[in-house]
VEXNUMI-799468 format. One record per residue: residue number from 1; residue in three letters; z, y, x of N, C-alpha, C, O in turn. Coordinates in nm, 2 decimals. Example, Ala and Ser with C-alpha at 12.3 -4.5 7.8 and 13.67 -1.06 7.14 Angstrom:
+-----+------+--------+--------+--------+--------+--------+--------+--------+--------+--------+--------+--------+--------+
| pos | code |    n.Z |    n.Y |    n.X |   ca.Z |   ca.Y |   ca.X |    c.Z |    c.Y |    c.X |    o.Z |    o.Y |    o.X |
+-----+------+--------+--------+--------+--------+--------+--------+--------+--------+--------+--------+--------+--------+
|   1 |  ALA |   0.78 |  -0.57 |   1.32 |   0.78 |  -0.45 |   1.23 |   0.78 |  -0.33 |   1.32 |   0.85 |  -0.33 |   1.42 |
|   2 |  SER |   0.71 |  -0.22 |   1.28 |   0.71 |  -0.11 |   1.37 |   0.79 |   0.00 |   1.29 |   0.80 |   0.11 |   1.34 |
+-----+------+--------+--------+--------+--------+--------+--------+--------+--------+--------+--------+--------+--------+
% end
This chain:
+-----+------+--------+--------+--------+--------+--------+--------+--------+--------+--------+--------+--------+--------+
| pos | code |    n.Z |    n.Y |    n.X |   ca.Z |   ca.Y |   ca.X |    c.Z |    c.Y |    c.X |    o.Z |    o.Y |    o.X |
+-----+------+--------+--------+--------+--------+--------+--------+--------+--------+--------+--------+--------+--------+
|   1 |  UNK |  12.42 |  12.89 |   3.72 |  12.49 |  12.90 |   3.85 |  12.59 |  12.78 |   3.85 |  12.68 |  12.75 |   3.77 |
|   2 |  UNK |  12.57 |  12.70 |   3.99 |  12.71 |  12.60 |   3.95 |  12.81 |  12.64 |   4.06 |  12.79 |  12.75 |   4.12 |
|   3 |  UNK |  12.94 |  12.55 |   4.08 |  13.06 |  12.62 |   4.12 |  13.06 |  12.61 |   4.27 |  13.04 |  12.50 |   4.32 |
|   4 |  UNK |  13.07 |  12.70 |   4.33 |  13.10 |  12.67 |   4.52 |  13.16 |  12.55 |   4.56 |  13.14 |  12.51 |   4.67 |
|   5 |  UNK |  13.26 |  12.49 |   4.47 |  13.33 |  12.38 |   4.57 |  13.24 |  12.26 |   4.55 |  13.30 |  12.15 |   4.55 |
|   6 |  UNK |  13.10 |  12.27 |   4.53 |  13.01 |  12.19 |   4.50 |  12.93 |  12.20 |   4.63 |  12.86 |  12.11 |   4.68 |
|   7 |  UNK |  12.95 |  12.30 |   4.67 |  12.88 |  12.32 |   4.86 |  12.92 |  12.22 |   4.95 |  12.98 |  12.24 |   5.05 |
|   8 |  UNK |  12.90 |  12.13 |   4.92 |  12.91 |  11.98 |   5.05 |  12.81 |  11.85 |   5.08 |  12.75 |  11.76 |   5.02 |
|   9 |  UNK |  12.83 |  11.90 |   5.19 |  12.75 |  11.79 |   5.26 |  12.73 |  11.69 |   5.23 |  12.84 |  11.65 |   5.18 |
|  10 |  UNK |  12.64 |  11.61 |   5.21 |  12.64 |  11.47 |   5.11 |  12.70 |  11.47 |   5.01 |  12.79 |  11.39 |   5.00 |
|  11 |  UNK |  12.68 |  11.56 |   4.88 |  12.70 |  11.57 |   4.79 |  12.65 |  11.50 |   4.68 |  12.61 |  11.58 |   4.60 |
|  12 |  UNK |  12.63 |  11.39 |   4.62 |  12.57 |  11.24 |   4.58 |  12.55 |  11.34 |   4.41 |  12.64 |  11.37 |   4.33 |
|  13 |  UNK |  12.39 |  11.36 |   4.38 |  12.37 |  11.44 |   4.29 |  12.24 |  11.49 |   4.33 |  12.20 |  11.47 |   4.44 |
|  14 |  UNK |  12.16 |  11.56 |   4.25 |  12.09 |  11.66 |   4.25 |  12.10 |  11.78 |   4.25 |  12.21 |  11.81 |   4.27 |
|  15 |  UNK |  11.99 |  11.91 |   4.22 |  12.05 |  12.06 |   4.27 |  12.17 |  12.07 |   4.13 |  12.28 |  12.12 |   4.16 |
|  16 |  UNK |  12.15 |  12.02 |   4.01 |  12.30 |  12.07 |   3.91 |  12.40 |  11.99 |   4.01 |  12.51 |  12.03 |   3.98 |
|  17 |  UNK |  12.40 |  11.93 |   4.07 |  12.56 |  11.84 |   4.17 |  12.57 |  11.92 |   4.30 |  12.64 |  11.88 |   4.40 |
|  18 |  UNK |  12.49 |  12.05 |   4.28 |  12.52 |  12.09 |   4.38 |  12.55 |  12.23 |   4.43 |  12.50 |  12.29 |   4.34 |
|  19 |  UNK |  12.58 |  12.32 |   4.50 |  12.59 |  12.46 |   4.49 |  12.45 |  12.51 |   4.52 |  12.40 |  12.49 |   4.63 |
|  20 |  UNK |  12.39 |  12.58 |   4.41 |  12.28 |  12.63 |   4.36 |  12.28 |  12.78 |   4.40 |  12.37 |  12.82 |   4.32 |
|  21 |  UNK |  12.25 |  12.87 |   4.45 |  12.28 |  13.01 |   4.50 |  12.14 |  13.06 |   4.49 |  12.04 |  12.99 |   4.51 |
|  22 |  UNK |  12.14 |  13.17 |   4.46 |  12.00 |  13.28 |   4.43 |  12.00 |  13.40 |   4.55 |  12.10 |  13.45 |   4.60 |
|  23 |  UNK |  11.85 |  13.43 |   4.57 |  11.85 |  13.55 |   4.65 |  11.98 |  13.65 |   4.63 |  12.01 |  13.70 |   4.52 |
|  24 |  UNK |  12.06 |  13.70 |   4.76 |  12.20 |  13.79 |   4.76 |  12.32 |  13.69 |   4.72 |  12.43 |  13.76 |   4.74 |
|  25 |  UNK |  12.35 |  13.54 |   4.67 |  12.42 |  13.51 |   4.68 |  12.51 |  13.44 |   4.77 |  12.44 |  13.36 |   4.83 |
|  26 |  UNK |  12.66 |  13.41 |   4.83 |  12.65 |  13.39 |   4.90 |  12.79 |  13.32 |   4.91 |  12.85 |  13.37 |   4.82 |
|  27 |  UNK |  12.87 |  13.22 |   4.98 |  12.98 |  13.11 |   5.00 |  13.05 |  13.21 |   5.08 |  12.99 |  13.26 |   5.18 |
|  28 |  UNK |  13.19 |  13.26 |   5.05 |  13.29 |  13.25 |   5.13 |  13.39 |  13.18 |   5.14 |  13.46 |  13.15 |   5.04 |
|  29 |  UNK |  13.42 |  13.13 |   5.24 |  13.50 |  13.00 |   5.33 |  13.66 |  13.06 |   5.38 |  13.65 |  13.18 |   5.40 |
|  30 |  UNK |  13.77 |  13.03 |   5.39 |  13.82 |  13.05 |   5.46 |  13.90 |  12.92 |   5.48 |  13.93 |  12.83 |   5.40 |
|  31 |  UNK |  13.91 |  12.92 |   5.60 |  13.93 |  12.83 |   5.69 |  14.08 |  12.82 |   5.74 |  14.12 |  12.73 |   5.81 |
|  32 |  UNK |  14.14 |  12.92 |   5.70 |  14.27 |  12.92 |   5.67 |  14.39 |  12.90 |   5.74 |  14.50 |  12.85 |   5.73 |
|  33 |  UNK |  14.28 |  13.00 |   5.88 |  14.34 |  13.05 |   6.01 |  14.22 |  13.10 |   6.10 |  14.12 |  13.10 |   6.03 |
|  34 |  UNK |  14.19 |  13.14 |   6.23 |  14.13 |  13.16 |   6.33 |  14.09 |  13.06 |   6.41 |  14.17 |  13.01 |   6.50 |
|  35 |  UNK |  13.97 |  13.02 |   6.39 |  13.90 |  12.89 |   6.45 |  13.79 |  12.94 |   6.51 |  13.75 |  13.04 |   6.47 |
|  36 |  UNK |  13.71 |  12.88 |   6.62 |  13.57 |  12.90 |   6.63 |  13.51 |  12.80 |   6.57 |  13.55 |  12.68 |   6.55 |
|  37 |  UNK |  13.40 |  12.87 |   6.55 |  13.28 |  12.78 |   6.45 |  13.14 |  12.81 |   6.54 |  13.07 |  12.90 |   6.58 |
|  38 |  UNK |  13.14 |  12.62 |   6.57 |  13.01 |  12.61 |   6.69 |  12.89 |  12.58 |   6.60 |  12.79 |  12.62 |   6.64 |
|  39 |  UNK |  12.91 |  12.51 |   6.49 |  12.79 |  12.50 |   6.39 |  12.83 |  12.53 |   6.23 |  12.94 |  12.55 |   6.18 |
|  40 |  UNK |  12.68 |  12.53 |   6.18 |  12.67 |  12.54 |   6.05 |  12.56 |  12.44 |   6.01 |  12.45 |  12.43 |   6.07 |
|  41 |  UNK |  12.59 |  12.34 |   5.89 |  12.46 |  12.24 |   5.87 |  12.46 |  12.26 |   5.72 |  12.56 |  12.27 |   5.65 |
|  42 |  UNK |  12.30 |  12.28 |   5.65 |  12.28 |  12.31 |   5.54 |  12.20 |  12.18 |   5.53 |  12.14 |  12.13 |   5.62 |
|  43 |  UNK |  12.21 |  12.13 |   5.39 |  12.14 |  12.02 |   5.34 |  12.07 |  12.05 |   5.20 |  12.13 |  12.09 |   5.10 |
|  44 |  UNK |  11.92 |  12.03 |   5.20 |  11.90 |  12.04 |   5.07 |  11.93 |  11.94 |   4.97 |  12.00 |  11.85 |   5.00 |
|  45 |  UNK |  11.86 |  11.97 |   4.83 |  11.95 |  11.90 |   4.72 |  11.87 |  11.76 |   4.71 |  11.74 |  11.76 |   4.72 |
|  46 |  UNK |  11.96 |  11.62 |   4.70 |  11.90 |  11.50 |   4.72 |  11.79 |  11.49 |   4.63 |  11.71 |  11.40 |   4.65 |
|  47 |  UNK |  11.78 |  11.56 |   4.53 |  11.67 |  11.57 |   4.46 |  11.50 |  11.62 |   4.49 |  11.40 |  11.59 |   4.43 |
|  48 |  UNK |  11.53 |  11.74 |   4.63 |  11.44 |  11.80 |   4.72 |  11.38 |  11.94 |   4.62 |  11.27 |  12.00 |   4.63 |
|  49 |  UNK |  11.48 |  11.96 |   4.54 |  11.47 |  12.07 |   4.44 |  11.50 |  12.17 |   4.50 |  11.42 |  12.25 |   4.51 |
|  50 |  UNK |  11.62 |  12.18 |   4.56 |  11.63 |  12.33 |   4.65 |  11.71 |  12.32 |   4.75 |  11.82 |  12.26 |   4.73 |
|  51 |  UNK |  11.68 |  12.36 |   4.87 |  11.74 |  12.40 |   4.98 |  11.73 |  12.52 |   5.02 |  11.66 |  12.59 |   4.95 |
|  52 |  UNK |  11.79 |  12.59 |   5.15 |  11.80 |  12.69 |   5.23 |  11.68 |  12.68 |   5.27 |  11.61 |  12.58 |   5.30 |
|  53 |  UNK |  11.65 |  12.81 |   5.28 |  11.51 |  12.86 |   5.40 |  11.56 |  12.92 |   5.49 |  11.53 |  12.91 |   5.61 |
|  54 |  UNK |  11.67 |  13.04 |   5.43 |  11.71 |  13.11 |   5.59 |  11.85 |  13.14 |   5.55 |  11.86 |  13.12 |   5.43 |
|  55 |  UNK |  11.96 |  13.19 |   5.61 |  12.06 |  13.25 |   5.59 |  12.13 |  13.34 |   5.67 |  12.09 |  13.31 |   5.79 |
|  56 |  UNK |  12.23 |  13.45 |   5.68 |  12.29 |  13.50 |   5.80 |  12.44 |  13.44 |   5.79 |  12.48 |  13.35 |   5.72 |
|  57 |  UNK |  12.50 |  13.49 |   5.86 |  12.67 |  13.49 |   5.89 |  12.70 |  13.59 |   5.90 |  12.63 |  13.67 |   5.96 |
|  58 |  UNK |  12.84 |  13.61 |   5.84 |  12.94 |  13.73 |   5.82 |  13.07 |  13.62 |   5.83 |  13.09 |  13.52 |   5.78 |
|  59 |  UNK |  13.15 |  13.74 |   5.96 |  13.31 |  13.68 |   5.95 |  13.38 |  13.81 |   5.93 |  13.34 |  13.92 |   5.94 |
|  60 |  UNK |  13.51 |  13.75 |   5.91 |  13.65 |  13.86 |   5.93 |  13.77 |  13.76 |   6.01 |  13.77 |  13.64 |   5.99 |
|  61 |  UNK |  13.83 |  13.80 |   6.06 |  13.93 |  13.80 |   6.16 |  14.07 |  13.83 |   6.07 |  14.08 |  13.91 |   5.98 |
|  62 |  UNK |  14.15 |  13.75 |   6.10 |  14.29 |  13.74 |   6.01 |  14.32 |  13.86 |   6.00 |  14.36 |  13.92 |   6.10 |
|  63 |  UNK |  14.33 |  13.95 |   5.83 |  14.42 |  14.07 |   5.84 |  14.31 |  14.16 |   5.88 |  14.34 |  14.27 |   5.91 |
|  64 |  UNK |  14.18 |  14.12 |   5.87 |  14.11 |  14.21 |   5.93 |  14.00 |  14.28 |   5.72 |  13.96 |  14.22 |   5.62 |
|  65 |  UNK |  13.99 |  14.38 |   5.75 |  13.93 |  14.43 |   5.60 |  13.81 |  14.42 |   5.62 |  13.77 |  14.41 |   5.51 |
|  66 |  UNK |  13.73 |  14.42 |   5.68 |  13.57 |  14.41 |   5.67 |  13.51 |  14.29 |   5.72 |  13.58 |  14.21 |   5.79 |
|  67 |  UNK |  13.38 |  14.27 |   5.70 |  13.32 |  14.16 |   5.74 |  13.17 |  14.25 |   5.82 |  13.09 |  14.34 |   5.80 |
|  68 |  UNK |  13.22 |  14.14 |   5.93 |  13.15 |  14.17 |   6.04 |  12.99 |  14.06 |   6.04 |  13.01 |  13.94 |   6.01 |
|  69 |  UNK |  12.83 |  14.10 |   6.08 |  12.78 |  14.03 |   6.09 |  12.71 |  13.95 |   6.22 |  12.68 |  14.01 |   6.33 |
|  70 |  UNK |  12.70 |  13.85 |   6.19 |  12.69 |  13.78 |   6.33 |  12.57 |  13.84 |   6.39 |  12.48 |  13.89 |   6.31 |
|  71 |  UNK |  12.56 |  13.83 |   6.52 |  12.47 |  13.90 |   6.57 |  12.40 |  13.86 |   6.75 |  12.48 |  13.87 |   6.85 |
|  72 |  UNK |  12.32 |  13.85 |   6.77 |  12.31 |  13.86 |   6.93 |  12.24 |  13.92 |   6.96 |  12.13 |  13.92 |   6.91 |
|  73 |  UNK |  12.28 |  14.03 |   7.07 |  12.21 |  14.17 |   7.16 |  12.26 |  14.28 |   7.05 |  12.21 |  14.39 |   7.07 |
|  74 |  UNK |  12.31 |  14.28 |   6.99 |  12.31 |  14.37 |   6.88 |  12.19 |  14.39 |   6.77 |  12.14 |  14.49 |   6.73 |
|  75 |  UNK |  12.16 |  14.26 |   6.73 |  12.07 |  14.22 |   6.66 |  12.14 |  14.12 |   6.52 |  12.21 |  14.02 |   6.53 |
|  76 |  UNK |  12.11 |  14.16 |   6.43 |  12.14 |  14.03 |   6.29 |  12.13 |  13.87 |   6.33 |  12.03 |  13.87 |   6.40 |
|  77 |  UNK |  12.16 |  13.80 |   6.33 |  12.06 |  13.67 |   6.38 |  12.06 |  13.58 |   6.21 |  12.14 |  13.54 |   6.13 |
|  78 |  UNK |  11.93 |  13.58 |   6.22 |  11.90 |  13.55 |   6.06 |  11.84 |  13.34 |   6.17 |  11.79 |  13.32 |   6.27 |
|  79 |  UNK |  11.90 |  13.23 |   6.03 |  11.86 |  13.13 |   6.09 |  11.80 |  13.09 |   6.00 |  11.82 |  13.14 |   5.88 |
|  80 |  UNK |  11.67 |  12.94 |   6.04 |  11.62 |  12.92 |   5.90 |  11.60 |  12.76 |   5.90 |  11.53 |  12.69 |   5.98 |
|  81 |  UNK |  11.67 |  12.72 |   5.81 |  11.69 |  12.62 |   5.83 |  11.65 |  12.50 |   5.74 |  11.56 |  12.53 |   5.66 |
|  82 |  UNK |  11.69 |  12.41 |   5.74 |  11.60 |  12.24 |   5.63 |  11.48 |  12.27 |   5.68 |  11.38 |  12.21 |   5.66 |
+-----+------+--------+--------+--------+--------+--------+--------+--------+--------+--------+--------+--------+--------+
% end
């Protein structure tokens, strides 16, 4: 497993230079206030060893205890991306 602050964009490396995550694993971010977030961009590893196929979204709200998942119509919205 390598370490999350390895999760970046043009990360100059291969999948070890880079955050490597397994089926159920998953990045929490905080952002270190209340922002909207218009995108999300995943990059696979410059090496073409591993990237995303799909992922969801989960937020929480300042002060807030649970994490909520993103959703439209009252649906999951699963994306699939690279």
């Amino acid at each position: 497993m390598t370490k999350p602050e390895q999760a970046r964009i043009h990360n100059n490396g291969d999948c070890h230079a880079s955050w490597c995550g397994g089926v159920g694993d998953w990045l929490q971010i905080d952002l270190g206030g209340e922002y909207s977030v218009s995108a999300i961009h995943t990059q696979g590893a410059r090496d073409h060893y591993g990237y995303v196929t799909m992922y969801t979204l989960s937020y929480q709200t300042s002060g807030g205890n649970s994490w909520v998942d993103y959703n439209e119509n009252g649906i999951i919205k699963v994306s699939f991306d690279n």
